[in-house]
C-alpha positions in Angstrom: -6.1 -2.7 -4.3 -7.7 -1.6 -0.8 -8.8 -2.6 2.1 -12.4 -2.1 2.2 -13.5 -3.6 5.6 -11.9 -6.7 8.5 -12.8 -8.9 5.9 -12.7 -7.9 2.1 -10.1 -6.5 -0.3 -10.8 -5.1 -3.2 -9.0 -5.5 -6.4 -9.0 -3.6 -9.9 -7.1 -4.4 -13.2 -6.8 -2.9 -16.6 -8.8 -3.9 -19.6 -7.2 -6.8 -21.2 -7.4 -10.6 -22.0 -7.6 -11.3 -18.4 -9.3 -15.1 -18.3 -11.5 -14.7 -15.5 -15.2 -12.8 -16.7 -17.4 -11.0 -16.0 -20.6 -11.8 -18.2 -19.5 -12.3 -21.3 -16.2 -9.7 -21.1 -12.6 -10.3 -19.4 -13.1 -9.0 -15.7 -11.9 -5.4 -14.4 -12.5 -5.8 -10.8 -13.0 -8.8 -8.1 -13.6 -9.0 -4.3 -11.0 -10.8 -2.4 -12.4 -12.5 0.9 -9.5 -12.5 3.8 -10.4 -15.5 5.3 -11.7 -18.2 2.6 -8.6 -16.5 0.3 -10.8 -16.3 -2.6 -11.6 -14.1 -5.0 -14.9 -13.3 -6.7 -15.1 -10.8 -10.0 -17.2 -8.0 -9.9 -18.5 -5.5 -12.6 -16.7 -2.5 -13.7 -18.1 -0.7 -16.9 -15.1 1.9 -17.7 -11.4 1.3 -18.0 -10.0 1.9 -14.8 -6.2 1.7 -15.8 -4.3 3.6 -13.8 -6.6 5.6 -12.3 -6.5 7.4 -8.7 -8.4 6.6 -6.0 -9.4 7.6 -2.1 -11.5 6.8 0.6 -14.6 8.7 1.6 -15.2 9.8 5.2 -17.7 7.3 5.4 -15.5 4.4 4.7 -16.8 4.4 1.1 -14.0 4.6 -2.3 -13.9 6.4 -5.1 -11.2 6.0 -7.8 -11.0 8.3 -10.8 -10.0 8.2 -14.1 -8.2 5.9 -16.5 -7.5 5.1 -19.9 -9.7 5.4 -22.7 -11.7 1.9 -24.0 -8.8 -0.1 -25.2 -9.0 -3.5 -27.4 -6.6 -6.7 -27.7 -2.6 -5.3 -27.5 -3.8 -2.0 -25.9 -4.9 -1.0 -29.2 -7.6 2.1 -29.4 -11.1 -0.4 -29.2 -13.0 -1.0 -32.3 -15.8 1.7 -31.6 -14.1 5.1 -31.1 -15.6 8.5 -30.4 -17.2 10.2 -33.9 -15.2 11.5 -35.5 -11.9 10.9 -33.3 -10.2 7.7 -34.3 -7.6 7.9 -31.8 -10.6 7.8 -29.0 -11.9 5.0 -27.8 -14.9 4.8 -26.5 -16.3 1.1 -25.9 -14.5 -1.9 -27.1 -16.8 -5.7 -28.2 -14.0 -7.6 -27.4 -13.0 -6.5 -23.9 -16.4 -5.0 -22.8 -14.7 -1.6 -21.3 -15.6 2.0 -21.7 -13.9 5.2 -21.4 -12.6 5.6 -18.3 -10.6 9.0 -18.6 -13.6 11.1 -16.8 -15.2 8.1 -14.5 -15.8 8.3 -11.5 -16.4 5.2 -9.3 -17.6 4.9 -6.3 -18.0 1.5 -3.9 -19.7 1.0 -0.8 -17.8 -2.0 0.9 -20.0 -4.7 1.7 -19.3 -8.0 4.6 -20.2 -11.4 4.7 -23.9 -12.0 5.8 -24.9 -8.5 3.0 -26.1 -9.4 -0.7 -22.9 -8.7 -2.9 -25.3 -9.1 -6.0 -27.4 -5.7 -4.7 -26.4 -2.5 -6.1 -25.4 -1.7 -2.4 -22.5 -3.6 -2.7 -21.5 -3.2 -5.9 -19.5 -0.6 -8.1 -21.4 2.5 -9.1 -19.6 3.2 -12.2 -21.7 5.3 -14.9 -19.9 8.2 -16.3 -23.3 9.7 -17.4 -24.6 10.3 -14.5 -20.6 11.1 -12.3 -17.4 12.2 -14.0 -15.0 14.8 -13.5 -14.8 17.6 -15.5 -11.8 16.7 -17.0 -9.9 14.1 -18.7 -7.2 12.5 -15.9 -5.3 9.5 -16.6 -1.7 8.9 -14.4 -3.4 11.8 -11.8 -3.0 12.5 -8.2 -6.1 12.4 -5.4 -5.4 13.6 -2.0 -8.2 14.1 0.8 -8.9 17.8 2.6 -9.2 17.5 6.4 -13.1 18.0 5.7 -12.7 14.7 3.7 -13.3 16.6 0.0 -10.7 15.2 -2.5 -8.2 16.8 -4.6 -7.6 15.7 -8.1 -4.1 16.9 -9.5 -3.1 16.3 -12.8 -2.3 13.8 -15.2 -2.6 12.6 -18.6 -5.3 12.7 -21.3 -3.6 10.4 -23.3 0.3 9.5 -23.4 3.0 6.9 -23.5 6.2 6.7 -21.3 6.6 10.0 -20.0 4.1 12.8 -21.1 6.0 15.2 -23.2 7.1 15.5 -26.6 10.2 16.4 -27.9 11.3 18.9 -27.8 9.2 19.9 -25.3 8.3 23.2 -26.7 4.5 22.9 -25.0 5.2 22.5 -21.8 1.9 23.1 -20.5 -0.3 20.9 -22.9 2.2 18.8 -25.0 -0.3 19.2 -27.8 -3.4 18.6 -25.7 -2.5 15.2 -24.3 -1.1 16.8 -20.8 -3.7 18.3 -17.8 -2.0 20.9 -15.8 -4.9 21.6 -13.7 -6.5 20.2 -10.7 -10.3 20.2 -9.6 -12.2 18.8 -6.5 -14.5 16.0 -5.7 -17.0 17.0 -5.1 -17.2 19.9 -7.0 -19.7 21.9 -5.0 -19.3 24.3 -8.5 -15.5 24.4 -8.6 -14.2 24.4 -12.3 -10.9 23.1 -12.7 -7.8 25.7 -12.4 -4.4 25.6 -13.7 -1.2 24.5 -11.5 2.1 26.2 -12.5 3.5 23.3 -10.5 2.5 21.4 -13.3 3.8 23.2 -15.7 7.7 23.5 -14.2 7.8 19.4 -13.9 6.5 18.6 -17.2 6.9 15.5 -18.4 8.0 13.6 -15.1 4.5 14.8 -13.3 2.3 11.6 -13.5 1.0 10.4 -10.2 2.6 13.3 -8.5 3.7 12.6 -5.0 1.2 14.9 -2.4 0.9 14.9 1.6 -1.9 17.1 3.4 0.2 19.1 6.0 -1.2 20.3 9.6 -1.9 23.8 8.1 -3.6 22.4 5.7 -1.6 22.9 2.7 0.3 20.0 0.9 3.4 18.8 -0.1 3.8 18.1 -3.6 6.6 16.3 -5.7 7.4 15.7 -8.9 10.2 15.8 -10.9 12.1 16.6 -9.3 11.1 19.7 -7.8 9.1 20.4 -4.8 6.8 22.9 -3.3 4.1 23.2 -0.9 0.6 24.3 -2.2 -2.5 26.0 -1.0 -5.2 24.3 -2.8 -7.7 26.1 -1.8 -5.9 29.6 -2.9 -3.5 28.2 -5.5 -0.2 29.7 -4.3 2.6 27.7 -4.5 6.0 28.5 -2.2 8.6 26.7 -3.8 11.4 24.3 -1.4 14.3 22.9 -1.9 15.0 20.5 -4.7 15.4 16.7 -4.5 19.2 16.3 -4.0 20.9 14.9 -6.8 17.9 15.5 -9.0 16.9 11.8 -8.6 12.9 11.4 -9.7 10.8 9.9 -7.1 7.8 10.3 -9.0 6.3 7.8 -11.8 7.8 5.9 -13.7 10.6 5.9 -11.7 8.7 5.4 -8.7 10.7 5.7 -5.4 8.6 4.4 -2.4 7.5 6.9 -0.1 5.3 7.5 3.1 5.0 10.1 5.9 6.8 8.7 8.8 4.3 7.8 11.8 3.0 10.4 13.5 4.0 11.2 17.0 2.8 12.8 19.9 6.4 12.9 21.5 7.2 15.4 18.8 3.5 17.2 18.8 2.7 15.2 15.5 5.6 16.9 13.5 5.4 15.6 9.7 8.0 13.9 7.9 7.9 12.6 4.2 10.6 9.9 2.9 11.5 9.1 -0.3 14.1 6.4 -1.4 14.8 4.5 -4.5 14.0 5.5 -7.8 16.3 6.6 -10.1 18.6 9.2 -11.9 18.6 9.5 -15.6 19.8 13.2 -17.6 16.6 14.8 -19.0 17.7 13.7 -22.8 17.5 9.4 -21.2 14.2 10.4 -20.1 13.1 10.6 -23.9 8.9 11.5 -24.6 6.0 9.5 -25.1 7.3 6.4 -27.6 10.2 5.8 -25.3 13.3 6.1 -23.0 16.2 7.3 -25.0 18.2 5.1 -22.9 17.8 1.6 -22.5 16.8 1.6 -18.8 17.3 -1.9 -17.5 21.0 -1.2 -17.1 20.3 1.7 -15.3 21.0 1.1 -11.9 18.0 2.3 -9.1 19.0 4.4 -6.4 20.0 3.9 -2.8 19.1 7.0 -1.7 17.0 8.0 1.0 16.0 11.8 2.0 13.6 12.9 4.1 11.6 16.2 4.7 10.2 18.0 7.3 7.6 21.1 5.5 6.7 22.6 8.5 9.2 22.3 11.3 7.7 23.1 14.4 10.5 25.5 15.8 10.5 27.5 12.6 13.8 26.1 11.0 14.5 26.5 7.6 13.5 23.5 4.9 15.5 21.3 3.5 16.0 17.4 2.6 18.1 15.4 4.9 20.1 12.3 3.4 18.8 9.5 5.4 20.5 6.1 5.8 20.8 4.1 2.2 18.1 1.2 0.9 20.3 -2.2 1.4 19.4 -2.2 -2.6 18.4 0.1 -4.7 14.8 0.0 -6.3 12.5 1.2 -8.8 9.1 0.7 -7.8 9.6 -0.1 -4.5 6.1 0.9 -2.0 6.3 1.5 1.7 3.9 -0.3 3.9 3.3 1.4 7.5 3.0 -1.6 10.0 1.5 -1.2 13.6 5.1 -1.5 15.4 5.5 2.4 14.2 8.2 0.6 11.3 7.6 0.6 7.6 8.0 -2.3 5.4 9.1 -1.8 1.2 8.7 -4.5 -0.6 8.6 -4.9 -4.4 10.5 -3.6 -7.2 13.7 -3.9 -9.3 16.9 -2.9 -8.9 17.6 -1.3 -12.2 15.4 0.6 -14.9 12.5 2.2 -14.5 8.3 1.5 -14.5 6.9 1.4 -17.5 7.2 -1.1 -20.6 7.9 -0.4 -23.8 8.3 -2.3 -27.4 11.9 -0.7 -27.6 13.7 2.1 -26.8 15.7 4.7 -29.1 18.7 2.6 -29.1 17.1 -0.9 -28.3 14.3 -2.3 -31.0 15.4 -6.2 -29.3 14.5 -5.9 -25.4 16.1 -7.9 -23.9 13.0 -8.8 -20.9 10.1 -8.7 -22.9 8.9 -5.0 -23.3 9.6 -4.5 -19.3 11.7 -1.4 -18.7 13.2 -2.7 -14.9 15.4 -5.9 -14.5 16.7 -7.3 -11.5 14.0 -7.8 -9.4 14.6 -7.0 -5.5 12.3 -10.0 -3.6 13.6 -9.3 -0.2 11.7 -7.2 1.9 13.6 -4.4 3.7 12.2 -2.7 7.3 12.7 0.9 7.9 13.1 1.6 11.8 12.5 5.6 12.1 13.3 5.3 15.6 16.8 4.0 15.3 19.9 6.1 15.3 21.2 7.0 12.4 23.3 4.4 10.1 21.2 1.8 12.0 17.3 2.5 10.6 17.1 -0.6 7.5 17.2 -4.3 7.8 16.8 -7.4 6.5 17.7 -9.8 9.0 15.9 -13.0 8.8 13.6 -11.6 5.3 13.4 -14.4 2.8 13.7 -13.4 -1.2 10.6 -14.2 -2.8 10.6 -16.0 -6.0 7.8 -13.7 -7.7 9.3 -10.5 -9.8 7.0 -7.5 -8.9 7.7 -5.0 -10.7 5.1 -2.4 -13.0 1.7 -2.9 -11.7 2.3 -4.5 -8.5 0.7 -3.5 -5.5 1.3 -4.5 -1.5 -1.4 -3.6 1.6 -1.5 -4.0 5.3 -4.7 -6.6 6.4 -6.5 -6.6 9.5 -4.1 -9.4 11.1 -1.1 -7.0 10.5 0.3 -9.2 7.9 1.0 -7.6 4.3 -1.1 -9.1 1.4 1.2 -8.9 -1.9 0.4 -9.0 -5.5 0.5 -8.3 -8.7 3.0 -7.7 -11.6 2.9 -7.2 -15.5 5.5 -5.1 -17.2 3.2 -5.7 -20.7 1.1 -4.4 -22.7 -1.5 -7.1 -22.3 -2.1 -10.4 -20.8 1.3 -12.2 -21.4 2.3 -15.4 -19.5 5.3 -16.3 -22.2 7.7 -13.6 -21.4 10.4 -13.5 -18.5 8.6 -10.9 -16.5 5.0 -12.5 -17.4 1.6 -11.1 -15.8 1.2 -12.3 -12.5 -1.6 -13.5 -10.6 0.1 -15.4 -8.1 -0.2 -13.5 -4.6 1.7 -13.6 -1.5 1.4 -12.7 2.1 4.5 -11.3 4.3 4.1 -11.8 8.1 6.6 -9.3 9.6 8.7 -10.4 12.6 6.3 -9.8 15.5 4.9 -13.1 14.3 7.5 -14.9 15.8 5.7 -14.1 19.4 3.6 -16.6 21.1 1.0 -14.7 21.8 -0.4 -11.2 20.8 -2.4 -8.8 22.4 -6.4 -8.8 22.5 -8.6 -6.0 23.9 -11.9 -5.0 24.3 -14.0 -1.9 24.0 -12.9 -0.8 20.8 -14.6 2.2 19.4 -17.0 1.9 16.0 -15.8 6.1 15.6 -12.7 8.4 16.7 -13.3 12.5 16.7 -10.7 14.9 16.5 -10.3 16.2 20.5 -12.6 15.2 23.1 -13.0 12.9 25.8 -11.2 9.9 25.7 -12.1 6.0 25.5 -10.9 2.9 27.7 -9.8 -0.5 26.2 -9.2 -3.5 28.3 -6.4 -5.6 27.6 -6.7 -9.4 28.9 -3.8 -10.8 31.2 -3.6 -13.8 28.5 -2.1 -10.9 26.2 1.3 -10.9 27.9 3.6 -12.9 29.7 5.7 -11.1 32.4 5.0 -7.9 34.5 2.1 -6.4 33.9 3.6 -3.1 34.5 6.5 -3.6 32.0 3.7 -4.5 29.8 1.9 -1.6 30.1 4.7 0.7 30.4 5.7 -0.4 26.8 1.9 -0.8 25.3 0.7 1.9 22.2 -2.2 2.0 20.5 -1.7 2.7 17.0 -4.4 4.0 14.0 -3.1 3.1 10.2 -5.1 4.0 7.3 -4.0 1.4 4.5 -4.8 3.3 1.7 -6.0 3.1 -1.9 -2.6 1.3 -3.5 -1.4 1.6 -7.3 2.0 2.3 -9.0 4.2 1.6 -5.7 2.1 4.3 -4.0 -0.8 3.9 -1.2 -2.6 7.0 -1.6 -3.9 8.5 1.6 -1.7 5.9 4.2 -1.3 7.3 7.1 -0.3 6.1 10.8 -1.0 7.6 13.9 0.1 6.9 18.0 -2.6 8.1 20.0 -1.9 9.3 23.5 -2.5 6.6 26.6 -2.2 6.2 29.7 -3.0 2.8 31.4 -4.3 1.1 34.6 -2.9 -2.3 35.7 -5.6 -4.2 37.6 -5.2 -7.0 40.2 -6.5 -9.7 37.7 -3.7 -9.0 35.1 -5.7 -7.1 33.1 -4.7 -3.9 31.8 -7.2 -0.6 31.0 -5.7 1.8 28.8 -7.0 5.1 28.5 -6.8 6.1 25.4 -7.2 10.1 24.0 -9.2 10.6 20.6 -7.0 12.5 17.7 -5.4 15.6 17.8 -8.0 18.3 17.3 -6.9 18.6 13.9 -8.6 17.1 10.9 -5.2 17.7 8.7 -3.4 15.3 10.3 -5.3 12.1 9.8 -8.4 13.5 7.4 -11.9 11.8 8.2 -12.7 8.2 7.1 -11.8 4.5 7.7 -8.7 3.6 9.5 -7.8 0.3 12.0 -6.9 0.3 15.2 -4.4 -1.7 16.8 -2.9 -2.1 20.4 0.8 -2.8 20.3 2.8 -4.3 23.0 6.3 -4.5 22.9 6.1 -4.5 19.2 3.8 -6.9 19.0 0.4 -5.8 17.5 -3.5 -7.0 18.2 -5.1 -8.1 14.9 -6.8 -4.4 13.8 -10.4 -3.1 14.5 -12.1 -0.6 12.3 -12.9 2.5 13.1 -14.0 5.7 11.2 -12.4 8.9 12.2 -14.8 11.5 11.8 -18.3 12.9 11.6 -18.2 9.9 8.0 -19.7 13.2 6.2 -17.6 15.8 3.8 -17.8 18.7 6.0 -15.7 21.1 8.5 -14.9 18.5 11.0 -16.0 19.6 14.4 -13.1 19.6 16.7 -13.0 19.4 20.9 -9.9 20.3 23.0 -7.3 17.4 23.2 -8.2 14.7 25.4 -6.9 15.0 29.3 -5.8 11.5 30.3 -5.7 10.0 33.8 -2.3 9.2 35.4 -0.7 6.0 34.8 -1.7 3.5 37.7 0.9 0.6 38.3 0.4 -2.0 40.3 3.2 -4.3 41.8 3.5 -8.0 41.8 1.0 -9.1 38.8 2.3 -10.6 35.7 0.5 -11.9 32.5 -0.8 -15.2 31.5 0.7 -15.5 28.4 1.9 -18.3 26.5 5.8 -18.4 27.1 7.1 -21.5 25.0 10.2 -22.2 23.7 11.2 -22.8 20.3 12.4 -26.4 18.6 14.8 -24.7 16.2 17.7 -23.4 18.5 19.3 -20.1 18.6 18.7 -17.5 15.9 21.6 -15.8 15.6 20.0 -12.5 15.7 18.8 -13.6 19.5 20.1 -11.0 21.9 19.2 -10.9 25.7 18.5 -7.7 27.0 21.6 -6.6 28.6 23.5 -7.6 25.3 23.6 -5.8 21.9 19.8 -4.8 20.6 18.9 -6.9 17.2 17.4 -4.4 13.8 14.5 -7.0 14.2 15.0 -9.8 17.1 13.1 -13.3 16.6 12.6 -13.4 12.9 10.2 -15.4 11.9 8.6 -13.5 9.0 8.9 -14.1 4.9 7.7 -13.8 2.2 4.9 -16.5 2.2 4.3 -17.7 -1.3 0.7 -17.8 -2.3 0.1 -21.4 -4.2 -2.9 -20.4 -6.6 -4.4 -17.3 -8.7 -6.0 -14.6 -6.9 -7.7 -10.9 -7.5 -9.8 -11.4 -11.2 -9.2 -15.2 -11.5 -11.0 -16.1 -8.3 -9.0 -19.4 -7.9 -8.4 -21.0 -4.8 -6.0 -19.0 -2.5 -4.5 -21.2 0.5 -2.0 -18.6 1.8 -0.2 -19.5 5.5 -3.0 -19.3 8.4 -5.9 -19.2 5.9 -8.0 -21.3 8.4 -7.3 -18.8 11.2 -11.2 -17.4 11.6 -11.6 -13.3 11.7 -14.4 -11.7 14.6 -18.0 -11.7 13.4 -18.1 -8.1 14.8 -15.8 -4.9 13.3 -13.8 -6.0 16.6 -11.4 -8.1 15.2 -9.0 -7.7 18.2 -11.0 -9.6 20.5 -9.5 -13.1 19.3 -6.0 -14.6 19.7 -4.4 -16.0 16.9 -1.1 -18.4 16.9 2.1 -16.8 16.2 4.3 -19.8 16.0 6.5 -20.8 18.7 8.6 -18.4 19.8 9.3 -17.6 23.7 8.3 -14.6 25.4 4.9 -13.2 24.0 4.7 -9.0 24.7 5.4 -8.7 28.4 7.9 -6.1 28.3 10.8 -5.3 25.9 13.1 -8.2 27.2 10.2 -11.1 26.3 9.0 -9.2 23.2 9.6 -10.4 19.5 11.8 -7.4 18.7 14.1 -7.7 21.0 15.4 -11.1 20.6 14.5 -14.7 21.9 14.1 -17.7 19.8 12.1 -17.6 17.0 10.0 -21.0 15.4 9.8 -21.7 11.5 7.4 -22.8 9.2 7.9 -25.5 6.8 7.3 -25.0 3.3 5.7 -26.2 0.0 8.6 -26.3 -2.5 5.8 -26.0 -5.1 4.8 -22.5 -3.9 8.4 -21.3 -4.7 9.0 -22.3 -8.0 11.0 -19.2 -9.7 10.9 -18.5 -12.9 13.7 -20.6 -15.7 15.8 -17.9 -15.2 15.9 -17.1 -11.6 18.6 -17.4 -9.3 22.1 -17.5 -11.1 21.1 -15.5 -13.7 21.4 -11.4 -14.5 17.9 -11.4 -15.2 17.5 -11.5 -11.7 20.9 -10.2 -10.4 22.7 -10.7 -7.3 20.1 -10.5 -5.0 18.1 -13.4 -5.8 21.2 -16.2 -5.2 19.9 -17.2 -2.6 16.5 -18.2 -3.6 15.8 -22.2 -2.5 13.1 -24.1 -3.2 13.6 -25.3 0.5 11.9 -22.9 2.2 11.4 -22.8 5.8 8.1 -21.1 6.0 5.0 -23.3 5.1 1.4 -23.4 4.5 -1.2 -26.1 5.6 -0.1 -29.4 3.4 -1.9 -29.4 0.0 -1.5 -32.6 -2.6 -4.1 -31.6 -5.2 -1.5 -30.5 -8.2 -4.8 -28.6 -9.8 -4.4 -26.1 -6.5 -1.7 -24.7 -8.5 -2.8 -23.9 -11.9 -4.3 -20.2 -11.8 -7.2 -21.9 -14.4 -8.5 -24.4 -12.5 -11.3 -22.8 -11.2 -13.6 -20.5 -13.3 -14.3 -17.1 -11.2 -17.9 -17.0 -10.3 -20.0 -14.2 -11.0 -21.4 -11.8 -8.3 -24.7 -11.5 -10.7 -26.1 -12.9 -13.2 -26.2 -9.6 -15.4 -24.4 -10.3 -18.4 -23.7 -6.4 -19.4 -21.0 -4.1 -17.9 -23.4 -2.1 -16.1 -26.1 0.6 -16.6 -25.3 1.6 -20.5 
């Protein structure tokens, strides 16, 4: 999935028996509207299956890769390459192509443009734009001139990409790539990466951060180095402590922390969860030689600093432990400068399998993770130590995500949820079925009354230069207006292009401000553009948000950059005004109080400080298909009504009924106060038969009830919930694939 405007979210799947179409095949891809919470498919010619994918500088994605054509059961499709019979290359039943060189690349479109126009739709003919080589599982990570590198992965493969033993390290008989190459080419051929070669077999969707200098972190295995892609050298660091594998398929969540000015932007990476198995559990292609569901997932955390600004050596630093550990878990940067995981399992690994070397009965179907972990977990970087993770007032979700499940920050700051299918194909009859059920998680700052609005959002940020005014309303806060103010930040988050537990290229950024309170109860906040370094936050779409005592605006986009793949031009750093307070004005916010009593996390501010204050958020179960299916999807506030204009800041929406609003740190959402619930509809929490008690779902899902507080609008029709009642319309009438 990602985010490709304020208003759409765009969705890709595998080949497979998927029952929404496209023409006459299963459908690949589909258009998700935010507002209407439905889904519309789209054409997509090649297999896309685990592919990679980025954003362009002019808010345009490309994804690259995939598997080869595949038919029913993942088997090779019925018209294969000449003379290779092990190659697909188009299949009659599912309609796909090869996808293992494809390049893709989508402009996204908004309401009021025609979706069925090639402008809106996927470009997707490998015949006329490929890569040079074969990538499947691979890495893509954006140059601070918005040019993409492509690292990696597999030409063909199973559940780790080695043999055994593993006496080709470099190729494993052709079906490994241990180069990288560069979109767009600009006559680059592809070049070999020794980094690939020392973490073979655990190098799939290798973990890879651009750094200020303009080199990367990458990780895999686990070893870890940073790289000069432009040179090749590699400078080995430290290793991952306790050799536990971040990468795929064990798939610890990672992110760079936000980026600060109060510590001139200093980079931090952190990886928790995942898992660690001896190199002989990790078995080859055919399987783990170790049946991985009783594994237990890691608690771990570590961070890493690459380039320490005052010189000091490199090294990971054991950070505070998950609550539970997880496989698969993905890290979601919110606008409060905290980052969200959700998703997962608690033991085993990604993957799925028909066995393992021990194991020819599985026990969950041919998933490789059990115990699915629904509660969402919130990572507070600017706690002390020992106090940085809770889960205070998180609901479990009902929904097991685990392989191929996918999470994203929307426009509204909410997170949109989905996804899940531990099988080789379309399978609704096993414990851990394919999912097309979404959900939505509304974090805790929707417990506040009222959120901020501005005005005077940007369409474009640069990199230095002179800086911009927004204008905050008065009905954004309740309290003093210089309390407000004092504890106001404006906030840039790219979402990223999300697969695997991973959101490749998320990024989030505090941008310097100063403010002026004005007589009215206004506030103006001047507000600098980027550091004058590309590196940091590379050119292309991002949102902005204002945040006010942790509570955030709904986003507006914005594209950083010139929106062209070139040297970005750079100005000094913006020089801001001097704060200007002014006594004696207070905010018209809404300050009501709440009709459910005291949470028990409520402090006041001269008591104890609560991990999250008013909680208010949960997982919000969706009631109906979304993504290829297109059905109906009434998730909570799916009436609220987005901006016409890229300024989706500009309106108010209701955050329930909790007092205070974002007038200053004692009135705000996260640091206490009362905070209002939603009902529920029991239907839209319906686990699976055997939830709760059971070990499929372990410990953590006891508590699951089908008495939810949290609720959408009422629905009665029972058809709402079936994810076939409603056949997916088609974005054109075109009953091919595409331009073959």
């Amino acid at each position: 999935m990602f985010l490709g405007n304020t208003e759409k979210v765009y969705i890709l799947d595998k080949a497979e028996g998927n029952p929404a179409k496209f023409g006459d095949f299963p459908a690949m891809g589909a258009v998700y509207d935010i507002a209407s919470r439905k889904a519309e498919t789209m054409a997509v010619s090649t297999n896309v299956f685990c592919s990679s994918g980025m954003h362009l500088p002019n808010g345009s994605y490309a994804t690259f890769g995939g598997n080869g054509a595949v038919g029913k059961g993942g088997n090779v499709s019925d018209i294969t390459y000449p003379g290779q019979k092990n190659s697909g290359l188009y299949d009659t039943v599912y309609g796909d192509y090869d996808g293992t060189r494809s390049i893709r690349i989508l402009n996204p479109c908004k309401d009021g443009e025609d979706f069925t126009s090639p402008h809106c739709q996927w470009f997707d003919n490998a015949s006329l734009l490929s890569m040079q080589s074969q990538r499947w599982y691979s890495t893509a990570e954006p140059l601070g001139d918005g040019s993409i590198v492509l690292i990696g992965g597999f030409t063909n493969g199973g559940y780790i990409n080695r043999n055994t033993p593993n006496t080709d390290p470099k190729y494993e008989g052709g079906a490994a790539n241990p180069t990288f190459e560069f979109f767009p080419a600009n006559g680059r051929t592809p070049q070999d990466m020794n980094f690939m070669v020392k973490t073979s077999g655990l190098n799939a969707y290798a973990l890879t951060y651009l750094l200020k200098s303009g080199k990367m972190l990458v990780q895999a295995n686990y070893s870890t180095i940073i790289w000069d892609p432009i040179a090749n050298v590699e400078t080995d660091l430290p290793d991952m402590p306790d050799q536990i594998v971040r990468v795929y398929p064990a798939s610890g969540a990672n992110a760079m922390l936000p980026l600060l000015p109060e510590n001139n932007y200093t980079q931090t990476v952190i990886f928790c969860g995942g898992i660690y198995m001896t190199d002989e559990q990790w078995g080859n292609y055919s399987w783990p030689w170790a049946d991985t569901w009783t594994i237990p997932a890691s608690k771990k955390c570590h961070t890493i600093t690459p380039e320490p600004e005052d010189g000091s050596p490199v090294d990971y630093v054991e950070d505070d432990d998950l609550p539970v550990g997880r496989t698969m878990g993905q890290f979601i940067a919110l606008p409060d400068l905290t980052l969200l995981v959700v998703n997962g399992g608690a033991n085993g690994t990604a993957g799925y399998s028909t066995r393992t070397l021990y194991t020819t009965e599985m026990p969950f179907g041919m998933s490789l993770a059990a115990e699915p972990v629904g509660q969402p977990a919130l990572y507070d970087p600017s706690k002390p130590k020992g106090q940085r993770w809770s889960t205070a007032g998180f609901q479990s979700s009902s929904i097991a995500r685990l392989y191929h499940s996918s999470a994203i920050l929307l426009p509204d700051a909410s997170v949109l949820i989905a996804g899940s299918n531990p099988n080789v194909d379309v399978n609704l009859d096993v414990i851990f079925p394919t999912t097309y059920k979404a959900e939505v998680f509304y974090p805790s700052y929707f417990a506040a009354s009222t959120r901020p609005t501005f005005t005077g959002a940007p369409s474009t940020l640069s990199y230095g230069g002179d800086p911009f005014d927004l204008q905050v309303s008065a009905s954004s806060y309740s309290g003093s207006a210089n309390d407000a103010a004092d504890n106001t930040t404006v906030v840039i988050i790219r979402t990223g292009w999300t697969t695997h537990g991973m959101n490749m290229g998320q990024r989030a950024l505090k941008l310097n401000n100063t403010y002026t309170v004005n007589q009215d109860g206004s506030i103006t906040l001047h507000v600098s553009q980027l550091p004058p370094n590309p590196n940091l936050f590379q050119p292309g779409p991002a949102l902005l948000f204002v945040t006010m005592s942790g509570i955030p605006s709904n986003g507006s986009y914005v594209i950083v950059g010139t929106g062209n793949i070139e040297t970005q031009p750079t100005k000094p750093a913006s020089v801001l005004p001097a704060s200007q307070r002014l006594n004696g004005v207070s905010g018209a916010g809404t300050t009501s109080s709440s009709s459910s009593g005291k949470n028990d996390n409520d402090n006041s501010k001269n008591g104890a400080t609560s991990h999250t204050g008013a909680i208010v958020g949960g997982i919000i179960a969706a009631i109906a298909a979304v993504g290829i299916l297109g059905a109906g999807f009434g998730i909570c506030m799916a009436r609220r009504r987005r901006a016409a204009a890229q300024q989706a800041s500009s309106l108010s929406y209701p955050m329930g009924t909790a007092s205070g609003g974002a007038g200053g740190v004692a009135s705000s959402a996260r640091a206490g106060g009362p905070g209002g619930l939603r009902s529920s509809d029991s239907s839209a929490f319906v686990p699976l038969s055997q939830a709760n008690g059971s070990t499929t779902w372990g410990a953590n899902a006891s508590s699951l009830s089908l008495n939810s507080p949290y609720y959408d609008d009422p629905r009665t029709a029972s058809a709402e919930f079936d994810p076939y009642h409603q056949n997916a319309p088609r974005m054109s009438t075109n009953q091919t694939r595409g331009p073959y």
